[in-house]
ZAMARGU-4260 file (C-alpha; in steps of 0.2 Angstrom, whole numbers, plus 5000, padded with zeros to 4 digits):
<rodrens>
0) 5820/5470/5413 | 5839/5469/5413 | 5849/5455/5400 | 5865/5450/5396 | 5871/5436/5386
5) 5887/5434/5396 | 5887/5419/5410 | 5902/5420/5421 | 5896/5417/5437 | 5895/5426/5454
10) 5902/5411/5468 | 5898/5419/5486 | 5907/5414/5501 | 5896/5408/5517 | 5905/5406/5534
15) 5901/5389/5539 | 5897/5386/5557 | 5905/5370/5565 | 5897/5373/5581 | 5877/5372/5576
20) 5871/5375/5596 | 5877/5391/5594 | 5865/5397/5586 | 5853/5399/5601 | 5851/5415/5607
25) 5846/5423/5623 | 5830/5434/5620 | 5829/5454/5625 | 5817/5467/5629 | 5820/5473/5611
30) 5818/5457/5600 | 5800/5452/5602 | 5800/5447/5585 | 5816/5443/5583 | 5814/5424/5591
35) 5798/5423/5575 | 5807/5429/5561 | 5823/5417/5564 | 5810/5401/5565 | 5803/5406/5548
40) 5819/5410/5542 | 5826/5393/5546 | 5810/5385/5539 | 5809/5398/5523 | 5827/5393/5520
45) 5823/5373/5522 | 5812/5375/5509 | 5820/5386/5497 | 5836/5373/5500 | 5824/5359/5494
50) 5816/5368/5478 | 5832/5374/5473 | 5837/5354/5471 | 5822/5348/5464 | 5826/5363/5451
55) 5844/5356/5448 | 5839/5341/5445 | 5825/5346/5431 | 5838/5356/5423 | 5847/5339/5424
60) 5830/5329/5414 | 5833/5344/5399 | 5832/5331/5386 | 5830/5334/5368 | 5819/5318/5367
65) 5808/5323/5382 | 5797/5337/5377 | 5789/5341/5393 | 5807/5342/5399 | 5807/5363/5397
70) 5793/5366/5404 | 5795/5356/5418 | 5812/5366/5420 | 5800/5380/5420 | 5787/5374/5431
75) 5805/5371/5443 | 5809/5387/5442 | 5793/5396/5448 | 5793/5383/5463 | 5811/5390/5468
80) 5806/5409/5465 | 5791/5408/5476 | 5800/5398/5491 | 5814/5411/5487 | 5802/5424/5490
85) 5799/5417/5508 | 5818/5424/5513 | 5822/5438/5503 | 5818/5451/5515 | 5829/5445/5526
90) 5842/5441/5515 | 5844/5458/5506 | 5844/5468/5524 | 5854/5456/5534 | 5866/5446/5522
95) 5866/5457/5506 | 5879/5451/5499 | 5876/5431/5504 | 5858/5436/5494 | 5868/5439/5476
100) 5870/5425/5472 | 5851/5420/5473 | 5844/5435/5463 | 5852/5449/5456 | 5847/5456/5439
105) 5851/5446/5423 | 5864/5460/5419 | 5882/5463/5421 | 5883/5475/5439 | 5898/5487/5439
110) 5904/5491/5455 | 5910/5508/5455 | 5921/5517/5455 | 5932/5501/5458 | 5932/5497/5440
115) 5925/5479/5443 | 5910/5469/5438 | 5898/5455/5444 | 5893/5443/5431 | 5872/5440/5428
120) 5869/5424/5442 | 5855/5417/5450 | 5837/5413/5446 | 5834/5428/5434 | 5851/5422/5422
125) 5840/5404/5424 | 5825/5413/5418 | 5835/5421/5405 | 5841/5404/5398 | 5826/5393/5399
130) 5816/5404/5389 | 5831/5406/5375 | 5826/5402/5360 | 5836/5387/5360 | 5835/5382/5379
135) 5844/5365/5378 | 5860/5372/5369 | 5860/5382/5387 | 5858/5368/5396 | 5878/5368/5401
140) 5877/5388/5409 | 5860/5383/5416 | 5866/5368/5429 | 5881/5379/5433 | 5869/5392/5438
145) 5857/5379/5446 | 5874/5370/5456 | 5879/5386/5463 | 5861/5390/5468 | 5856/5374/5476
150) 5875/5372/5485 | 5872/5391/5491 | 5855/5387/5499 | 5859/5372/5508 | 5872/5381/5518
155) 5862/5398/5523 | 5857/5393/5540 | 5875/5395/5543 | 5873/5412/5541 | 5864/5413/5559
160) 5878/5407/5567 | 5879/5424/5581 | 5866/5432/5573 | 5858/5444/5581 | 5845/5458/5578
165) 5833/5469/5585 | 5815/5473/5582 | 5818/5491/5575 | 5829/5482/5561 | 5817/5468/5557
170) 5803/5483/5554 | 5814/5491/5543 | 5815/5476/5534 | 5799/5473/5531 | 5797/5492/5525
175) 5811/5490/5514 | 5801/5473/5507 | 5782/5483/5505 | 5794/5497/5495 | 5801/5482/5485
180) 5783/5472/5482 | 5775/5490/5474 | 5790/5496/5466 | 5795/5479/5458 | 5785/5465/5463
185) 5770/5468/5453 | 5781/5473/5439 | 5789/5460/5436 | 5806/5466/5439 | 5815/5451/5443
190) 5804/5436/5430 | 5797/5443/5417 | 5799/5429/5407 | 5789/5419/5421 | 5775/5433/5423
195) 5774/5427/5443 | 5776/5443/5449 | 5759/5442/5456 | 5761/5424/5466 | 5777/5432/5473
200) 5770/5448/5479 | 5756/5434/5487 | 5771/5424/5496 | 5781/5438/5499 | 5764/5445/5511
205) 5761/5430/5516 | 5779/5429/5525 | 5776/5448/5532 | 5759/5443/5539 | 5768/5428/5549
210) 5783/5441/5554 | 5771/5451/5561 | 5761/5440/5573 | 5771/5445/5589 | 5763/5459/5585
215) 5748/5455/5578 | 5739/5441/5590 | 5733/5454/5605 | 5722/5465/5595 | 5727/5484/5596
220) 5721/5501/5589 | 5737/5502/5580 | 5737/5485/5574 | 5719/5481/5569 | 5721/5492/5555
225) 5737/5483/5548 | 5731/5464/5551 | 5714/5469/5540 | 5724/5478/5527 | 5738/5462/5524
230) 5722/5451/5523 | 5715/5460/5510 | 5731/5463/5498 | 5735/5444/5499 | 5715/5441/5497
235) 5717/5452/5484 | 5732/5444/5475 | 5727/5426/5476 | 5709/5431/5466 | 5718/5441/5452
240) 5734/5428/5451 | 5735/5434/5431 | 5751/5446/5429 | 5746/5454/5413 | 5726/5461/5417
245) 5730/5464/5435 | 5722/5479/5440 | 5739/5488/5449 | 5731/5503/5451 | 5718/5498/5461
250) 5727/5486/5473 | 5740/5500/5473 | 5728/5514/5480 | 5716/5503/5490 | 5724/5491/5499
255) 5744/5490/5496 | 5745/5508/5500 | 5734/5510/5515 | 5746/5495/5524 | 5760/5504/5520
260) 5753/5519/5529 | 5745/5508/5544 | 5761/5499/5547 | 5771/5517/5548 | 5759/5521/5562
265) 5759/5504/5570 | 5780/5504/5569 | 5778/5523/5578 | 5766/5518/5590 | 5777/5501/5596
270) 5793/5517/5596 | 5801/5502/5585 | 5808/5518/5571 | 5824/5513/5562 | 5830/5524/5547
275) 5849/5516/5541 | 5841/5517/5522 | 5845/5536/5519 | 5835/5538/5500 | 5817/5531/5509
280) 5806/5544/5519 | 5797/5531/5532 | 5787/5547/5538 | 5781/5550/5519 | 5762/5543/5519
285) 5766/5530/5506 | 5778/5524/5490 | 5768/5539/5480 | 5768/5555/5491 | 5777/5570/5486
290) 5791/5567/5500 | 5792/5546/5498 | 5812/5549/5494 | 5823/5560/5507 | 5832/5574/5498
295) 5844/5574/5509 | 5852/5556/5501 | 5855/5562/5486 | 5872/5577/5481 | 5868/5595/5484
300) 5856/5592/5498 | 5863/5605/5509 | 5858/5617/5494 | 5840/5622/5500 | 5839/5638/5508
305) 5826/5652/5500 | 5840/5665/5497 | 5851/5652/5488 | 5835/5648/5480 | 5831/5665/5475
310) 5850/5667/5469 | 5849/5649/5458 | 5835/5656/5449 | 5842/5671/5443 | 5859/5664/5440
315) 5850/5651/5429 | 5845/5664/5415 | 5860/5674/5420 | 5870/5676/5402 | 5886/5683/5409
320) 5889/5663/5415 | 5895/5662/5396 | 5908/5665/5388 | 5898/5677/5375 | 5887/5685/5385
325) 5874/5677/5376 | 5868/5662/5381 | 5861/5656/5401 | 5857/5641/5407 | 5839/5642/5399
330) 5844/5644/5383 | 5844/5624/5382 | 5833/5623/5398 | 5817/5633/5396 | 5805/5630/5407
335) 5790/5634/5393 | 5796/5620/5388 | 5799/5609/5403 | 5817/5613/5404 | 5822/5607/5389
340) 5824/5616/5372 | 5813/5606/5358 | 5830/5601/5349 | 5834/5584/5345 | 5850/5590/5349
345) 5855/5606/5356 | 5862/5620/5346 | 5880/5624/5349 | 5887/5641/5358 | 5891/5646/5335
350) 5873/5644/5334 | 5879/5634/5319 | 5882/5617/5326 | 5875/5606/5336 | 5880/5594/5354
355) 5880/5577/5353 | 5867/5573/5363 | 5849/5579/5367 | 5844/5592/5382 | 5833/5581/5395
360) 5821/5590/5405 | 5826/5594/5423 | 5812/5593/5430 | 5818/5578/5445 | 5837/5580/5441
365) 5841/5583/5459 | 5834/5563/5461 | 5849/5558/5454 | 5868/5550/5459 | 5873/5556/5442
370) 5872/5570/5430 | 5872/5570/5410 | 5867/5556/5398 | 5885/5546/5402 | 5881/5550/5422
375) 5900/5558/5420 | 5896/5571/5435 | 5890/5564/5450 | 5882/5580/5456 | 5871/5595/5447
380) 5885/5607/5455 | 5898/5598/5447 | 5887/5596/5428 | 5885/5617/5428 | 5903/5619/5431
385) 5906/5606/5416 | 5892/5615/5407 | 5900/5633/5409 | 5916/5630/5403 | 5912/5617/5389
390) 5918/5624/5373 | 5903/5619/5362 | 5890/5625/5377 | 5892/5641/5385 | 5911/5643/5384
395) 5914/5653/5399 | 5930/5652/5409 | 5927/5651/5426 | 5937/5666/5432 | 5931/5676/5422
400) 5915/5672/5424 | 5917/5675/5444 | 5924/5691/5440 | 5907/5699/5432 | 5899/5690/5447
405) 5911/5701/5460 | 5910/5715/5452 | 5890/5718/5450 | 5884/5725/5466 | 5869/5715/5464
410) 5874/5699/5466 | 5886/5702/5479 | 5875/5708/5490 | 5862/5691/5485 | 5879/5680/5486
415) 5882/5688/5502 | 5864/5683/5510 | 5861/5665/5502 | 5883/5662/5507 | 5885/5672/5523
420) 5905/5666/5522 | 5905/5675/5505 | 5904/5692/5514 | 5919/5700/5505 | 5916/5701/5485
425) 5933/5692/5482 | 5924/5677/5491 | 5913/5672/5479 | 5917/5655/5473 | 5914/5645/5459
430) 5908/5633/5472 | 5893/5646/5478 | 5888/5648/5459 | 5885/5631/5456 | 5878/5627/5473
435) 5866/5639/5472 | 5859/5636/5453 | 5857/5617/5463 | 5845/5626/5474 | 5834/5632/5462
440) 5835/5616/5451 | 5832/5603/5466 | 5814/5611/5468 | 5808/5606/5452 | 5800/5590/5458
445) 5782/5597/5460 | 5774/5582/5460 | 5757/5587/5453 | 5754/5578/5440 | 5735/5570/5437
450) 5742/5553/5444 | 5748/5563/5460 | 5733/5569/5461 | 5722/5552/5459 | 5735/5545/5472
455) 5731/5559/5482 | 5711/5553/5481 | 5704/5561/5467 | 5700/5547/5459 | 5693/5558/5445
460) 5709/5561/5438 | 5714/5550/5427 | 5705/5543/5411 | 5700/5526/5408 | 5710/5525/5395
465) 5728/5533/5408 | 5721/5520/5420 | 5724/5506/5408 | 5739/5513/5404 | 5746/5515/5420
470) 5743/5496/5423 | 5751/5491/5407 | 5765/5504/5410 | 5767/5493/5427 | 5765/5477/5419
475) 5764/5470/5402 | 5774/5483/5396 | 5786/5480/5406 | 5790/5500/5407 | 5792/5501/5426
480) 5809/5489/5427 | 5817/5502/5421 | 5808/5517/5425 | 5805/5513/5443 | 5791/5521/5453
485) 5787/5534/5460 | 5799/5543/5450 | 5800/5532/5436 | 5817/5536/5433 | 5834/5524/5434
490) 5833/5527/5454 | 5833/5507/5457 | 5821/5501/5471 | 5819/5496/5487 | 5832/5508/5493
495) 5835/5521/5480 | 5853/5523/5481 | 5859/5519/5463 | 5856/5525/5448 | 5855/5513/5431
500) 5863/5514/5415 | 5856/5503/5401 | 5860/5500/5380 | 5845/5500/5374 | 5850/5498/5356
505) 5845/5515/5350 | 5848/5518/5333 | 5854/5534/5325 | 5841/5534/5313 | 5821/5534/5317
510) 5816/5522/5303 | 5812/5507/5311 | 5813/5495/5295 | 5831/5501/5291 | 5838/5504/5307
515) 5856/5511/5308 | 5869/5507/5325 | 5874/5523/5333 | 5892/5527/5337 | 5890/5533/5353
520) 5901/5523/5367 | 5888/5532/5383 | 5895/5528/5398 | 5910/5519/5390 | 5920/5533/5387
525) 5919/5539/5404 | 5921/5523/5411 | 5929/5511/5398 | 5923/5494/5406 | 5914/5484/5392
530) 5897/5482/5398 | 5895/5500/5397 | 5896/5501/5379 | 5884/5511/5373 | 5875/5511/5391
535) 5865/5529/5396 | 5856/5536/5409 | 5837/5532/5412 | 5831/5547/5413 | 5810/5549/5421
540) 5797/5546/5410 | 5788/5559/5420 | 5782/5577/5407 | 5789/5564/5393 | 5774/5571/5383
545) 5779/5586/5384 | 5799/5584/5381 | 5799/5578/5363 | 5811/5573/5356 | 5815/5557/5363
550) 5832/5548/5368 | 5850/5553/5371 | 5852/5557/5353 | 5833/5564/5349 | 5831/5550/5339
555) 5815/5548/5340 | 5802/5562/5336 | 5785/5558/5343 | 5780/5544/5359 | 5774/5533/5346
560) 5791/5530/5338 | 5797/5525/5355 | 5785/5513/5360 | 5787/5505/5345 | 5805/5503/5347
565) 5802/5495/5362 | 5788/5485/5358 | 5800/5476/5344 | 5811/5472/5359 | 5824/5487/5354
570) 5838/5489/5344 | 5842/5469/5346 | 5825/5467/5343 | 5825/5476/5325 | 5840/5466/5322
575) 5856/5478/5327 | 5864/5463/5336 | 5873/5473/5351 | 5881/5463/5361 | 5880/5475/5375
580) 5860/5477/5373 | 5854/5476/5391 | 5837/5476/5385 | 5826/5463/5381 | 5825/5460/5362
585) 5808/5449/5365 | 5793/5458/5357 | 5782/5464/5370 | 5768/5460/5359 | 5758/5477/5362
590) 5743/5480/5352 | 5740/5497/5346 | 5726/5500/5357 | 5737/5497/5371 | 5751/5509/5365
595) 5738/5524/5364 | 5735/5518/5380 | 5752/5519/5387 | 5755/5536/5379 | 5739/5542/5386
600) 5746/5535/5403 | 5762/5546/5402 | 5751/5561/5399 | 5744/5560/5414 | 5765/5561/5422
605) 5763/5580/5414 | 5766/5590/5430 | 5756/5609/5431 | 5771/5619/5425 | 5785/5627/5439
</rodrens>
């Protein structure tokens, strides 16, 4: 979960209506629904109005004298997220940027490339502050935070004033929202602190299940399936309300996952498709198959051809792409070794010094919005043209380098087959080179790892112990807010169209009693905005047993080092005081047993090698 000590506050502007009778509407052939959702909106938001008060004024009662005054804050709190929960999905895909101000991430969000930021608001900076060490030294930042929040919910119905939808839009809302329940809801993304994930992911199905009524009353073979499956996974979540031994795995693969895949079918059936969410595959089974994420959303999409393909491949272990003859792409990225070279940081072109940082595996790269640790290229194409002519890497100059390529009858023959236009030898293009190297690297996403498999059905798998771990991983450990499924890498959820850059406080040293800061600005120095300081890429966790060592400097030698670290709460949490830490520094209070477990877990990520 993110953090930031910062509280300058987000204020969002609502349009108020003066004319409240027009908000009626005049009902169409393709908003069955429509009429439904906009009376539980209405009522949702009448609710979420009045809990967000009686939280103001319980921030109000924080009293020094009162002792039950915190928890009753607290208790406050939990009220207003679950009443919250009632609107969200319609907030987030109707009036996202009305919904910022309710419920963003306790962070500061950069919005680039405009070089601005959004200071941590709404109920998660309240979460943050309630559950400071020192709660009533915060009280001042918390009623700031509740006034905006109560002020911003009493005017929402304003936000229907001409509002109109359709039924395709209102399903892909409530796809959006199942992706968001699996992917974060039961995490415990957005209140860690308040471990209500669970209750949440309850209300949040609750509200689908009352969408979905229009649909839902006249019993159908298409909708049977889906009325049965919602009743389960809210059964299933109001037996097993306690966040830290739900079973995740099991709700996941028997009844979440199937209502996922029923509601595709029912949304076909009803011709009711809608795709304006470019990252999210709505024809995948579920969250978990192989094809959940569109390639097609992310850079170098257009790569994928077998000749460019075929041509990546062999340009990737190709030495004349440096500047020495030397040294190819696998040289830091061997595939023995799941694309990565075993280094805790990779040896230079001299073969005497060594990068900066640490060679990730790239296996998933191609999952990406940016490239390197610092996220300074925002495509592969763009990274190997950086890699080839970096001095320390392979040293190549770039038209020299196209010159071997011309002049090898081999590869212009395979340049002119995978680039047609680059029928002439004097048309080969840096552009063609790095292109087709993204080929070959945007199909190492296999997939087939032993949790693949057990949530393709073989529930044989995984181990008891990776079963465990997987639910820890999801939950107590609080893993997947950061390593988000299915990729459990920075691609944020529930539309996959950013990727995250947090300080974690790594230190430069592995000993954990004596821990030292580590220079390195991250992202800062390729965007100087403060809050990136220190900040790096979060990479997947997926092969991680098989990518040793870990972190952007290699830091760490083994997985149990780095689940230490984070079990201490990070860098902050062993006493590094960064400012910039976006990590929690609150222990997670993992006991040994449940390490092993989580380690065992990312064992079962290791994919059959490509």
């Amino acid at each position: 979960m993110y953090r930031n000590k910062h509280t300058w506050l987000i204020w969002p502007l609502f349009a108020i209506a003066a004319i409240f009778s027009a908000w009626g509407f005049k009902q169409t052939d393709d908003q069955h629904g429509v009429a439904n959702a906009i009376i539980l909106f209405r009522e949702g938001a009448a609710n979420f109005a009045a809990a967000s008060l009686e939280m103001e004024q319980a921030i109000q009662a924080l009293d020094a004298h009162q002792p039950n005054s915190v928890p009753n804050a607290k208790a406050a709190l939990r009220k207003c997220r679950l009443q919250y929960k009632r609107i969200e999905y319609f907030l987030d895909y109707f009036f996202f940027s009305s919904s910022m101000a309710f419920n963003q991430p306790a962070k500061t969000e950069i919005d680039e490339p405009y070089m601005e930021y959004q200071a941590p608001a709404g109920l998660q900076q309240i979460a943050v502050l309630l559950y400071d060490k020192d709660p009533l030294s915060r009280k001042n930042e918390l009623l700031q935070q509740a006034a905006v929040i109560s002020s911003s919910a009493a005017d929402l119905p304003a936000l229907l004033y001409q509002f109109n939808t359709t039924d395709k839009a209102l399903m892909e809302s409530i796809r959006i929202e199942l992706v968001r329940l699996y992917a974060n809801g039961i995490t415990g993304y957005d209140a860690p602190e308040l471990k209500s994930g669970i209750a949440e992911t309850a209300q949040s199905m609750q509200t689908i299940q009352a969408l979905l009524q229009p649909w839902l009353s006249t019993p159908s073979p298409e909708n049977i399936p889906v009325k049965k499956h919602l009743s389960e996974c809210i059964q299933y979540l109001q037996q097993h309300p306690d966040f830290d031994s739900f079973n995740r795995l099991e709700f996941l693969t028997s009844y979440a996952l199937p209502l996922q895949e029923q509601l595709n079918k029912l949304i076909t059936a009803l011709h009711l498709d809608q795709h304006t969410r470019t990252a999210l595959n709505y024809h995948a089974q579920n969250l978990f198959s192989k094809d959940a994420l569109n390639p097609g959303a992310f850079p170098d999409s257009n790569t994928h051809n077998a000749a460019r393909i075929a041509l990546g491949r062999q340009l990737f272990f190709e030495k004349a792409l440096s500047g020495n003859d030397a040294r190819s792409c696998a040289t830091c990225h061997q595939p023995a070794k799941y694309f990565t070279d075993g280094l805790k940081t990779s040896l230079a072109i001299d073969e005497k010094n060594y990068v900066r940082r640490n060679a990730p595996s790239l296996y998933y790269a191609g999952f990406q919005y940016a490239q390197f640790w610092d996220g300074r290229a925002k495509s592969i194409s763009q990274q190997i043209a950086d890699v080839i002519s970096n001095p320390q890497e392979m040293n190549g100059v770039h038209a020299v380098i196209l010159k071997r390529l011309r002049d090898s009858a081999h590869y212009v023959q395979a340049f002119t087959v995978a680039f047609p236009e680059a029928a002439a030898d004097s048309a080969i293009t840096l552009a063609h080179l790095t292109r087709a190297i993204a080929a070959y690297i945007n199909t190492l996403s296999p997939m087939n790892s032993a949790m693949d498999k057990y949530f393709a059905g073989n529930k044989q798998a995984m181990t008891p112990a990776q079963i465990n771990g997987f639910n820890l991983f999801m939950g107590k450990a609080q893993c997947a807010t950061c390593h988000f499924a299915p990729l459990f890498n920075g691609l944020t959820p529930p539309y996959y169209q950013r990727t995250e850059f947090e300080n974690l406080g790594v230190p430069v040293n592995d000993d954990l009693q004596h821990p030292q800061a580590d220079k390195d600005a991250g992202r800062f120095e390729f965007f100087p905005i403060e809050f990136y300081q220190r900040a790096f890429k979060t990479p997947t966790v997926r092969n991680s047993a098989m990518t040793a060592p870990y972190m952007h400097n290699g830091v760490f030698a083994d997985l149990e080092h780095v689940m230490a670290f984070y079990n201490a709460g990070g860098g902050n949490g062993l006493g590094l005081h960064d400012p910039y830490q976006t990590l929690s520094a609150t222990p997670l209070g993992l006991t040994p047993g449940e390490i092993q477990d989580i380690i065992a877990f990312m064992h079962a990520l290791t994919d059959q090698p490509h």
